[in-house]
N, C-alpha and C positions, 0 to 999 in steps of 0.2 A: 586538407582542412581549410575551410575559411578563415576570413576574415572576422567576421561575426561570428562561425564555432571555435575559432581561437580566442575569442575575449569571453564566450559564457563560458569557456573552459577555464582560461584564468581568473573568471569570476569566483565561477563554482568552487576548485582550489583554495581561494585564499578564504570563502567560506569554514569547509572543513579546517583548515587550521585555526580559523577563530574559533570556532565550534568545539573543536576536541582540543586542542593545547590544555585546558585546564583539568581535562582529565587525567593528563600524564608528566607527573612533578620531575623538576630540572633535573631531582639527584636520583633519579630511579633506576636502579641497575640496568643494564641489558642483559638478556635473556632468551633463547632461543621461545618462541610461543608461536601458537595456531595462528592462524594469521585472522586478521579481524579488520571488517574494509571499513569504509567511513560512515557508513549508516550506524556499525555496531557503536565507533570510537564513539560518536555523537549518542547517542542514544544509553551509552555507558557511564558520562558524565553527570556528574552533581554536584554543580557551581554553589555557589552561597547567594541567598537571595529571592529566588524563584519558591514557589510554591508547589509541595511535591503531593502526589498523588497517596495518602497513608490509609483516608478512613471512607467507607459508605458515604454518599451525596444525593442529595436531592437532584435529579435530573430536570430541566426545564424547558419547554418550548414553547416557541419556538428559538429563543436567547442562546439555549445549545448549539444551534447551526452555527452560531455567530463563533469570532476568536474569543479565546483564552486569556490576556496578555500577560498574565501574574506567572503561567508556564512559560515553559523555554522552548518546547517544541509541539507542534500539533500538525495534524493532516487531514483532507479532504481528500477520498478515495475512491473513484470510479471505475469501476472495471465493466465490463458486460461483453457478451455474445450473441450475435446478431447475425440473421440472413437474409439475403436477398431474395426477388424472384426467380425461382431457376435453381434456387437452392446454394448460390456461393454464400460460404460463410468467413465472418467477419469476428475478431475478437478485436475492443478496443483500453485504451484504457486513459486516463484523465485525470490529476494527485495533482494537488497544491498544498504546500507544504510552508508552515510557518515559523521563522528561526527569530527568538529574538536574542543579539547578542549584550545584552544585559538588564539588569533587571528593571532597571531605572530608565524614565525617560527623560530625553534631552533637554537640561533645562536652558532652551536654544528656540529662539523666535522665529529662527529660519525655517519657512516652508521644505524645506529638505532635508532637516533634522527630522530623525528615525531611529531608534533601536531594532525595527523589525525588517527582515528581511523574509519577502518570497521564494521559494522554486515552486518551478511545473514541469512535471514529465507527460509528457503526451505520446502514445505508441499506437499502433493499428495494425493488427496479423490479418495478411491475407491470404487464409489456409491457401485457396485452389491455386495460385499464383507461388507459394510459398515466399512471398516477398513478408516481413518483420521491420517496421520503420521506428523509430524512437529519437525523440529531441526534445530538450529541455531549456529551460528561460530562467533567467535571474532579473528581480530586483527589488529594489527597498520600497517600503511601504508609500513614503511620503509622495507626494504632488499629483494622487490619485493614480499612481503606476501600478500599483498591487495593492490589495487589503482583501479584509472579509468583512460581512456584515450578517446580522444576524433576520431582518427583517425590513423590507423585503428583502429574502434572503439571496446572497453574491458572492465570490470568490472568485478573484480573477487575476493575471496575472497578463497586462499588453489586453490581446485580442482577444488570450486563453479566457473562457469562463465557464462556472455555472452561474444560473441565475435566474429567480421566480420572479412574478408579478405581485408574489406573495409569500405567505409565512416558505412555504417551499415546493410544494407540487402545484399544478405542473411544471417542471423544472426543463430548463435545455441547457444541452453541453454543447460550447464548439470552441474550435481547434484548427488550425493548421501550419502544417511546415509541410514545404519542398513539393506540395503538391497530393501530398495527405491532407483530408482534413474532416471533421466530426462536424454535424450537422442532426444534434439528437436532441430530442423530447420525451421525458421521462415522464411517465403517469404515476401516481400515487399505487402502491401492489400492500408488499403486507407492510406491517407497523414496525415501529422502530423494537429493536431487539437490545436489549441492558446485556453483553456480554462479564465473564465473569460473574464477580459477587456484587448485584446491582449493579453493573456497569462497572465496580471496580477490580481491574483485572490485572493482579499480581503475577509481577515477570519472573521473579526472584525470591528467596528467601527475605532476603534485608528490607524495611522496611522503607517504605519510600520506593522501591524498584518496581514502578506500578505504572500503570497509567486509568484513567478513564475512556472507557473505550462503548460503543456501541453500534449497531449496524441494519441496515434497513438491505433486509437479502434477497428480494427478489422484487423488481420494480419493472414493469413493462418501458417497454424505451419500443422509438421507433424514428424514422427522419432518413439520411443520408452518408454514404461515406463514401467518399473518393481518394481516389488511389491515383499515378502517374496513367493507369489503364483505362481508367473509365471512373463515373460517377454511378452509385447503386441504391435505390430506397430500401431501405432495409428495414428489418424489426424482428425484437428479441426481447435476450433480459438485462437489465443492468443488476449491480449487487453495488451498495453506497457500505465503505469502513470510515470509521469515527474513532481518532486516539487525540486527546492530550496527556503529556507529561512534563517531565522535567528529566528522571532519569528511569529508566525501563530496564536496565539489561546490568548484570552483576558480571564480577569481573573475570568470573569462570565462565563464560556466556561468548561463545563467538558468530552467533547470527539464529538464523529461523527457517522452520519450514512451514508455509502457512495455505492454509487448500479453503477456498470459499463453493461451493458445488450445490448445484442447482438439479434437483434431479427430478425425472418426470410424472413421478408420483406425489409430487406436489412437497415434498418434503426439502428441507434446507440446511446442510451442514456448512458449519465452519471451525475446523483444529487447527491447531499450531503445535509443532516441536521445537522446542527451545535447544539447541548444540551448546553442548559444553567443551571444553577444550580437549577433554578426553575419550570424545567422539560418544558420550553416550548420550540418552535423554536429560535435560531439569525436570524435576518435579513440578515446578511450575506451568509446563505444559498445559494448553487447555483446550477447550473446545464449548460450541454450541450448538445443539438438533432444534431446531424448526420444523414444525410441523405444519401440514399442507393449509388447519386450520391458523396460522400463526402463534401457537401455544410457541415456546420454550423450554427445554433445560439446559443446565449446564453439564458439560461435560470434565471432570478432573483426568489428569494425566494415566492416569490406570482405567479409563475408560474408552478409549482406543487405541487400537495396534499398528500401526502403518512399517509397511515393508518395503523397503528396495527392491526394484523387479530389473532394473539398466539403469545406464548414464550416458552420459553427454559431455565431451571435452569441446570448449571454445576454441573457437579457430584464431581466436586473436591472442591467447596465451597459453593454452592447454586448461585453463581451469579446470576441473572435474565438476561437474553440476549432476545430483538425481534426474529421473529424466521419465519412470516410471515406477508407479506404487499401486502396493495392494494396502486397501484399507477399511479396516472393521471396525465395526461399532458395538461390540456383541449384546448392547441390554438394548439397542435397536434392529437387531437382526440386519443392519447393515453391512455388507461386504463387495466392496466394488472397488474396480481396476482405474486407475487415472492415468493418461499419457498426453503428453501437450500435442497441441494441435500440428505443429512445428518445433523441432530440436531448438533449435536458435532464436530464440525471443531474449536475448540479453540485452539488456539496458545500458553499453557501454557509453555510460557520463561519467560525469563528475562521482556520484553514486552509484556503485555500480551494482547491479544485482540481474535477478533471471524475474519477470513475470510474465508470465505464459497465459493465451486462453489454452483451454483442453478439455477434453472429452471425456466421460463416465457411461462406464458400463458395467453389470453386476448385477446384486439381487439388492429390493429394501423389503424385510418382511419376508413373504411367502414369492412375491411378485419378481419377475426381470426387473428392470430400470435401464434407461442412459438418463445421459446428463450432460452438462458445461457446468465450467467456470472457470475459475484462474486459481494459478499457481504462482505463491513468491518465494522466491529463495532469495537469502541476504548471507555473507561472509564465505563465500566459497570461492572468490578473486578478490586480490585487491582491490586497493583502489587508486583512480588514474596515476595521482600522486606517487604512489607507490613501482608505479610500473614507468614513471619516465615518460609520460602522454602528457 
């Protein structure tokens, strides 16, 4: 490890402890429990202060693209699949991610006084290659080093950015570490999608365990990616996710399984499974079907079935991660096979998690299909912290 991945490590670190310590009071017993890495801890939490996610809102744009600051936590979320000429294919992916560690700002005249702090994960699978790259960046919002803005719209963190000339499309992503790096341009595809109940998408039973969330799923993207092998033009799709909250995940809740899939019949799925500690589903679970026309519904937890088909142990700890699923939709005639494009697309940072590009195949309707998209898995390793990294 570097020099410089030694300090965004002990950035990243002392993050999650400011982040989750208030989730976990001084006298709280010890107790053997599922384990639950630091996305969940953070995302588990409900400081006093912040503004929680309880009732329907008015959604607005373009002001939505823009930060939150009244929440505690919010994301900007790129993913997509992409090919070259010749047919190599490419998954990438692109998250900045906003922490403010209180609710209050500094009432401090210095240019370097911030309550808000950045991260970005940047990743690139290069199926044909099977090389999977990932690296992350920290820093505080002040002296123009990171922020968001809502119009013209921006999110950047250093070099990492997206960012329009306008309210938001045409948009470009770019990115690099170590000799990876993103060079895309996203075209306007279908309309912004209100996941959940108008966008408000309850994690949990208890009130407040919510966030606002919604998502623009299939967006033509096209530009450039290079890799240590070569530079490639590419084009494909991107899929943009959209949460704020404050606290999202209840205390029987140890992470998620969440599939965004783009499939060739013009159709657009995105479920989530909420893990409990007792290995079964939350009710909470949910989902969205898009359709070719961009119509919408929602989907509730008894409206899809997703099955374990294999797994995958990480080579750096044994973790156990799912690795392939069969998954139905049965009031859309949907039933199709998902398998990541590559085993190994773990994200080992500071957060640790699996997101995967991968591939669909199966029936929608009467018809075959394939497909892409991404795969997240959260709470199935620890986190670095936890392992002595």
């Amino acid at each position: 490890m570097t020099l410089a991945a030694a300090c965004r490590r002990a950035c990243g670190l002392a993050l999650v402890a400011a982040l989750a310590a208030p989730a976990i009071p001084a006298d709280a017993p010890s107790a053997p429990q599922a384990p639950r890495d630091a996305v969940t801890e953070v995302l588990g939490a409900s400081p006093e202060g912040f503004a929680r996610a309880t009732a329907v809102r008015a959604f607005r744009f373009p002001e939505d693209h823009g930060p939150h600051a009244e929440f505690r936590a919010e994301w900007w979320y790129f993913t997509g699949n992409v090919v070259a000429t010749g047919g190599r294919r490419f998954g990438f992916q692109l998250t900045f991610f906003r922490f403010a560690l209180s609710p209050q700002v500094p009432a401090r005249a210095s240019a370097w006084a911030t309550n808000q702090v950045y991260m970005a994960h940047f990743a690139v699978s290069d199926v044909a290659a099977g090389r999977f790259h990932a690296a992350e960046a920290f820093s505080r919002e002040a002296l123009d080093l990171a922020g968001a803005r809502a119009a013209p719209f921006r999110v950047w963190l250093g070099s990492w950015q997206a960012h329009a000339d306008g309210e938001f499309f045409p948009l470009r992503l770019t990115a690099e570490d170590a000799g990876y790096a993103i060079d895309l341009r996203l075209e306007a595809g279908k309309p912004v999608i209100l996941n959940g109940e108008s966008g408000l998408s309850r994690k949990s039973a208890e009130p407040g365990n919510a966030s606002y969330y919604y998502s623009i799923p299939r967006i033509p993207a096209s530009g450039r990616i290079a890799t240590p092998a070569g530079t490639w033009q590419v084009q494909g799709s991107a899929w943009f996710d959209r949460e704020w909250s404050t606290s999202a995940l209840g205390a029987d809740q140890v992470g998620w399984d969440w599939f965004a899939l783009q499939l060739s019949d013009g159709r657009d799925l995105m479920v989530y499974r909420l893990r409990n500690r007792d290995g079964g589903t939350d009710p909470a679970s949910a989902g969205t079907l898009v359709e070719a026309d961009g119509r919408a519904r929602p989907l509730a937890a008894d409206g899809f079935a997703l099955e374990v088909l294999d797994h995958w142990s990480s080579p750096r700890d044994g973790a156990r991660y799912p690795s392939r699923w069969r998954l139905r939709v049965p009031s859309a005639a949907i039933d199709v096979e998902i398998t990541p494009e590559m085993p190994d697309q773990e994200l080992d940072l500071t957060f640790r998690y699996f997101e995967g590009a991968s591939r669909v195949t199966g029936t929608s309707g009467s018809a075959r299909v394939t497909g892409h998209g991404h795969v997240e898995l959260t709470g199935y390793a620890p986190a670095a912290a936890e392992i002595g990294r």
